[in-house]
C-alpha positions in Angstrom: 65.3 116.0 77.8 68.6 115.3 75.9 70.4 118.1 77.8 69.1 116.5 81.2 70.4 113.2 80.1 74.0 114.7 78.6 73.9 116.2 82.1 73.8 113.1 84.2 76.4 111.6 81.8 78.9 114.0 82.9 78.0 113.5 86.7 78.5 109.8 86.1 81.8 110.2 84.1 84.1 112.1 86.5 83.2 109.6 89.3 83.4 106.8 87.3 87.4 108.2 86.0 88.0 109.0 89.4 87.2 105.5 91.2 89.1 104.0 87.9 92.2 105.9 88.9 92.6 105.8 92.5 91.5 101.6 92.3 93.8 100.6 89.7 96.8 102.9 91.4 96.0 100.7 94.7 96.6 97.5 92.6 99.0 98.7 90.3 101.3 99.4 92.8 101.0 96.2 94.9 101.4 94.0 91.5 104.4 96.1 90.6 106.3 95.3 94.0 107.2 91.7 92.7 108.8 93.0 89.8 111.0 95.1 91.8 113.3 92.3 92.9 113.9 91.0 89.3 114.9 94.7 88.6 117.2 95.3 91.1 119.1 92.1 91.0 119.5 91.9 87.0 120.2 95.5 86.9 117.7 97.0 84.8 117.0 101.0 84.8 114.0 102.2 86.2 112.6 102.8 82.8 112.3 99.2 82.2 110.4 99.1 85.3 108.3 101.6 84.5 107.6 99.6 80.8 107.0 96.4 82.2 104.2 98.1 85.1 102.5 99.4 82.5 101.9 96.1 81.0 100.5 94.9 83.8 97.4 97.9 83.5 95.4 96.2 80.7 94.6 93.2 83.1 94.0 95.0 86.0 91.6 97.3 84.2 89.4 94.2 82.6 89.3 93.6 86.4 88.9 96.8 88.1 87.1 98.6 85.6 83.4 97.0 86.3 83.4 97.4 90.1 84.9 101.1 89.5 81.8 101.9 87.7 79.3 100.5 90.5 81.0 102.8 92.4 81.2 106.0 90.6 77.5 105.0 89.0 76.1 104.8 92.5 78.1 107.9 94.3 76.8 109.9 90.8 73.3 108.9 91.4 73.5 109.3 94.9 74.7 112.9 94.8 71.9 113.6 92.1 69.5 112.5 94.6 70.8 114.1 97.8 70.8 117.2 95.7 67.2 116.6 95.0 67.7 117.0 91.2 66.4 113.6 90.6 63.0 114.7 92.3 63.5 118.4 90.0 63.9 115.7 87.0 61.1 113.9 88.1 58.8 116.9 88.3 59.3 118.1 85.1 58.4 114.7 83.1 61.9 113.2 83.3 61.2 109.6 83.7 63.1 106.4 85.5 63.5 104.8 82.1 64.5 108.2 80.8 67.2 108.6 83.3 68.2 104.9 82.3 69.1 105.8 79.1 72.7 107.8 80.2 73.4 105.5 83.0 73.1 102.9 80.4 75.5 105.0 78.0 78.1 105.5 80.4 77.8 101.2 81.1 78.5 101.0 76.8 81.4 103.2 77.0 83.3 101.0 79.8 81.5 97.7 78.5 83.5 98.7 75.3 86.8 99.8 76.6 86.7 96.8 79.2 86.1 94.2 76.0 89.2 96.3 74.4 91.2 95.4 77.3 90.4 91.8 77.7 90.1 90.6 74.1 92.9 92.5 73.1 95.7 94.6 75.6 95.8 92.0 77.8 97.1 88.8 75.8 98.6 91.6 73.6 100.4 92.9 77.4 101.2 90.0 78.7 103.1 88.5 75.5 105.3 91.5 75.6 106.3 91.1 79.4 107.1 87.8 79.5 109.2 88.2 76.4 111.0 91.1 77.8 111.4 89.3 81.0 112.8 85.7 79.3 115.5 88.5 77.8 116.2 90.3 81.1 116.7 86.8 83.1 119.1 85.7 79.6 120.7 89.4 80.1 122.9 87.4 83.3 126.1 89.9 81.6 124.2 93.2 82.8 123.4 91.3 86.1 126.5 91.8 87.5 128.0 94.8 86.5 127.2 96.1 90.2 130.1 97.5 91.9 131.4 96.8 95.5 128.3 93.9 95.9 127.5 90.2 96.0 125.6 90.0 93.1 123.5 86.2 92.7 122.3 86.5 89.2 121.5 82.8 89.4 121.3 80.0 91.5 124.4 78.5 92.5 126.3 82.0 91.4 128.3 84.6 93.7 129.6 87.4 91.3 131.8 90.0 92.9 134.1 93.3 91.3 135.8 95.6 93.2 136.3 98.3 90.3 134.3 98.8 86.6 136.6 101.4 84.2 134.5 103.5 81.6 136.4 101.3 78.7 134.7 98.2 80.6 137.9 97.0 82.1 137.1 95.1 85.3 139.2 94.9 88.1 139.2 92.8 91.4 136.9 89.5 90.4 136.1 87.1 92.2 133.5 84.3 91.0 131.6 81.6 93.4 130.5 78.5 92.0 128.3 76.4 94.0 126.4 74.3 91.8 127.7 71.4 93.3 127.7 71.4 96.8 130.0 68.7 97.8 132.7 70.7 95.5 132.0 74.5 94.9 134.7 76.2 92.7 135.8 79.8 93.4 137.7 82.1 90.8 139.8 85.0 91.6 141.4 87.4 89.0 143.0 90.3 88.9 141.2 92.2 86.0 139.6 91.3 82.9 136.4 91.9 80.8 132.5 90.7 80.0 132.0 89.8 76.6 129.1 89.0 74.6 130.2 86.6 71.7 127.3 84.8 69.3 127.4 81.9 71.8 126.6 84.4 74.9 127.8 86.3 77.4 131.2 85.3 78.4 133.8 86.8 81.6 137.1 86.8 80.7 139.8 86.7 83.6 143.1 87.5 83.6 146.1 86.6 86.4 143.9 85.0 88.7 143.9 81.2 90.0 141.0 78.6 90.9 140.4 77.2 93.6 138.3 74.2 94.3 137.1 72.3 97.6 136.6 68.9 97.3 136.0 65.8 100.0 133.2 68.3 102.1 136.3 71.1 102.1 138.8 68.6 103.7 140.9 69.3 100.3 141.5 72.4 98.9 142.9 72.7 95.0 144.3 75.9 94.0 145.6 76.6 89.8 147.1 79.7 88.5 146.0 80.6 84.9 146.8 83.8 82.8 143.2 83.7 81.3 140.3 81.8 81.6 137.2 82.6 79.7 134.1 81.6 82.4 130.5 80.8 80.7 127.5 83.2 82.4 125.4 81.9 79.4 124.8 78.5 81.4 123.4 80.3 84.0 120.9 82.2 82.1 117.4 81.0 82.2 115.6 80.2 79.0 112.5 78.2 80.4 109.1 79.4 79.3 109.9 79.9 76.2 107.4 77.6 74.3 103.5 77.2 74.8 101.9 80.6 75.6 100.2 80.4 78.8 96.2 81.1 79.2 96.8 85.0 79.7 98.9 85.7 76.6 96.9 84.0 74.0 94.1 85.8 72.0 90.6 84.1 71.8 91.2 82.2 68.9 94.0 80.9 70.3 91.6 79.9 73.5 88.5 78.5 72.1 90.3 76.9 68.8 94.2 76.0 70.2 96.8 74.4 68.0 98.8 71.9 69.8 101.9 69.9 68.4 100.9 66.9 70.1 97.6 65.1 71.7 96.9 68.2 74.9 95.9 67.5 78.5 92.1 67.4 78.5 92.7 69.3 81.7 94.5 72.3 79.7 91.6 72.5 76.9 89.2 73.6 79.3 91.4 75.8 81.5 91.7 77.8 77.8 87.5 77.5 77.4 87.5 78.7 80.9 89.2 81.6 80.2 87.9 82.5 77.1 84.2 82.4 78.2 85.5 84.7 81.2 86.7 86.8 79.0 83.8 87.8 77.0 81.3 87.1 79.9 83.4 89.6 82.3 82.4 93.2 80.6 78.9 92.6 80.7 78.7 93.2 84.4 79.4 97.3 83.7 75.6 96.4 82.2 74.8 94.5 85.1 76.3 97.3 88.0 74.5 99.9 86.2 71.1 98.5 86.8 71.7 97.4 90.0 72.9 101.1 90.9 69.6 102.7 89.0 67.8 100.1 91.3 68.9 101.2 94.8 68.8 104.8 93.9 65.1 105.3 92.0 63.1 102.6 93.7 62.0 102.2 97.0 61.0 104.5 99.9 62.8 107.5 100.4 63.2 107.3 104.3 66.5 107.8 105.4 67.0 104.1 106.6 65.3 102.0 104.2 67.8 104.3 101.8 70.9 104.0 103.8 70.0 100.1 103.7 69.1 99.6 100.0 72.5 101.1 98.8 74.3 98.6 101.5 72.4 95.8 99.6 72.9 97.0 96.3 76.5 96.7 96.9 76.7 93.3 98.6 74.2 92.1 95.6 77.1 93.7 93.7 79.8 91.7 95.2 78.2 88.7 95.6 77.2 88.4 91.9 81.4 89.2 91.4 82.3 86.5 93.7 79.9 83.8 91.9 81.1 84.8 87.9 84.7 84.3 89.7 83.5 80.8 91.4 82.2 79.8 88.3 85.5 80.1 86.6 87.4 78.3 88.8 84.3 75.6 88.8 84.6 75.6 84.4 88.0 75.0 84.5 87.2 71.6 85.3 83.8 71.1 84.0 83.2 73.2 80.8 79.7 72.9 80.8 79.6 75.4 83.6 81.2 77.9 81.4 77.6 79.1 80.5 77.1 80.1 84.2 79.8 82.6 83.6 76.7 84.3 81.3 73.8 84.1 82.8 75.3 85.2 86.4 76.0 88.8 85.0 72.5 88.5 82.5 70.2 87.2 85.9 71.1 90.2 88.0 70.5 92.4 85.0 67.0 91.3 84.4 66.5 90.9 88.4 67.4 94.6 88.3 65.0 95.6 85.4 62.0 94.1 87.0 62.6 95.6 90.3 62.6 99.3 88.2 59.8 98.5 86.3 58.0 97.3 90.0 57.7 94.1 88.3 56.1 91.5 90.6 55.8 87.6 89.7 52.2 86.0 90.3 54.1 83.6 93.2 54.3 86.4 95.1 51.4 88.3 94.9 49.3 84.5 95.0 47.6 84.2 98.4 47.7 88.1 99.3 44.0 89.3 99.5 43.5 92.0 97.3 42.8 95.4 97.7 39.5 96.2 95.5 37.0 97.5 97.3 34.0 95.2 97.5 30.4 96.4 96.2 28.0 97.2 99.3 25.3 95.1 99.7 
């Protein structure tokens, strides 16, 4: 029996890998498109975009990760049981219960690695990209280094060069502030050079003059200088930089916060939320499992009733995900629903456990006559 049960572990593992993969490359790639703008327009390599995608997998996975294993668990069983070898395991002793136990293993394993993910990777990933993304929006000096374009490495700021020499001489500037729109301010030099001094990233100009509109552009101003040293570090955004949000804090952090001052009532349970989702998320791996066993093992074996009890399993599947996800929306505002977020996963467990074991409550069977046969007269 051990080797039968070793045996439907591996037919539920490659499945399982396989709907992990191809789900979280669907997702991964569609969250990775909005960082593609930030990117290009700070001028970042394609490593760094590479890095910060990566980040981005330990909350998809706490996500994807149970609903990819409803789906590998119930293609595995179902090919075990087109296949007939579930009836071949039946036949030679191989209980339901028995063949519970490996489905049940295979929920452990992504149970486990799903808790790593959102206890742990997943603050642990989103601290590191929103740091490294503060210090690419600060990085305004690499943001327009771009040769022969408009670059807008912030709002109200047109950067132009016409030439960039290996030694970092820069040729052909020209520099268009519009912070103020009644008077915008534009700068044209000849040559000069970016510098990054301990106060921050700093273009110096050389032979160049300034010219600013005042009076709606009725007025025009124009002033030769042989340098001027122009401030990018004002335009480089520092905001975010405090209070960690929800996602990047560890559950200590959630369920016991330190604030510096007296918090919004409203932010406490937003963190409860969230840390109640977090622990109450992997147990629907346990959940899918027995919902899969279900559909596949009980039931009659005629090609429609079949066809219809996997449809069923799977909307029961996605209905219980929509609820835990309706319930966290629903416990950010009142935090004694958080304990729905538990017992949505733990009802359809135990709803799938008595259907197995042909479990049926004395409401239901009450009223039916029975089927004894009755003594002759």
């Amino acid at each position: 029996m051990p080797r039968l049960s070793n045996y439907v572990l591996r037919q539920l593992v490659g499945p399982v890998a396989l709907f992990t993969f191809l789900l979280t490359a669907v997702v991964w790639l569609s969250q990775s498109l909005r960082l593609l703008d930030l990117i290009i327009n700070r001028g970042q390599s394609a490593p760094t975009f590479l890095y910060l995608t990566l980040l981005l997998l330990p909350t998809l996975l706490v996500i994807i990760l149970p609903i990819a294993f409803f789906g590998g668990a119930l293609y595995g069983l179902n090919k075990l049981n087109a296949d007939s070898e579930l009836v071949a395991m039946s036949a030679a002793g191989y209980s339901r219960w028995q063949l519970a136990k490996p489905v049940l293993a295979a929920a452990l394993i992504a149970m486990a690695f799903c808790y790593l993910c959102s206890v742990y990777l997943m603050p642990l990933g989103q601290r590191v990209m929103k740091d490294k993304m503060l210090d690419i929006r600060a990085d305004i000096g690499a943001a327009i280094l771009s040769v022969g374009t408009f670059n807008t490495p912030a709002d109200g700021l047109t950067v132009f060069i016409r030439d960039l020499s290996p030694d970092g001489q820069i040729s052909g500037i020209l520099v268009h502030d519009n912070r103020v729109k009644s008077r915008p301010v534009t700068y044209l030099a000849q040559n000069g050079i970016l510098a990054q001094t301990p106060a921050g990233a700093r273009l110096i100009m050389l032979n160049g003059t300034i010219e600013e509109s005042s009076k709606d552009g009725a007025h025009l101003s124009a002033l030769k200088f042989e340098r001027y040293v122009f401030d990018l570090d004002q335009f480089a955004s520092h905001n975010g930089e405090g209070r960690r949000e929800a996602a990047e804090r560890y559950l200590p952090e959630l369920f016991w916060p330190k604030f510096t001052r007296d918090p919004d009532p409203k932010i406490r349970n937003i963190f409860l939320a969230e840390g109640n989702d977090r622990l109450a998320e992997p147990l629907y791996c346990l959940t899918f499992a027995l919902i899969a066993l279900a559909a596949i093992t009980r039931g009659r074996r005629a090609r429609g009733a079949y066809a219809l009890r996997l449809t069923m399993s799977a909307l029961l599947a996605g209905t219980l995900r929509i609820m835990g996800y309706g319930a966290r929306g629903v416990g950010a505002t009142h935090p004694a629903f958080d304990a729905v977020l538990y017992l949505i996963p733990l009802l359809g467990a135990a709803a799938a456990i008595f259907y197995i074991s042909d479990y049926r409550p004395w409401w239901l069977t009450a009223g039916r006559p029975s089927l004894r046969a009755e003594p002759a007269p």
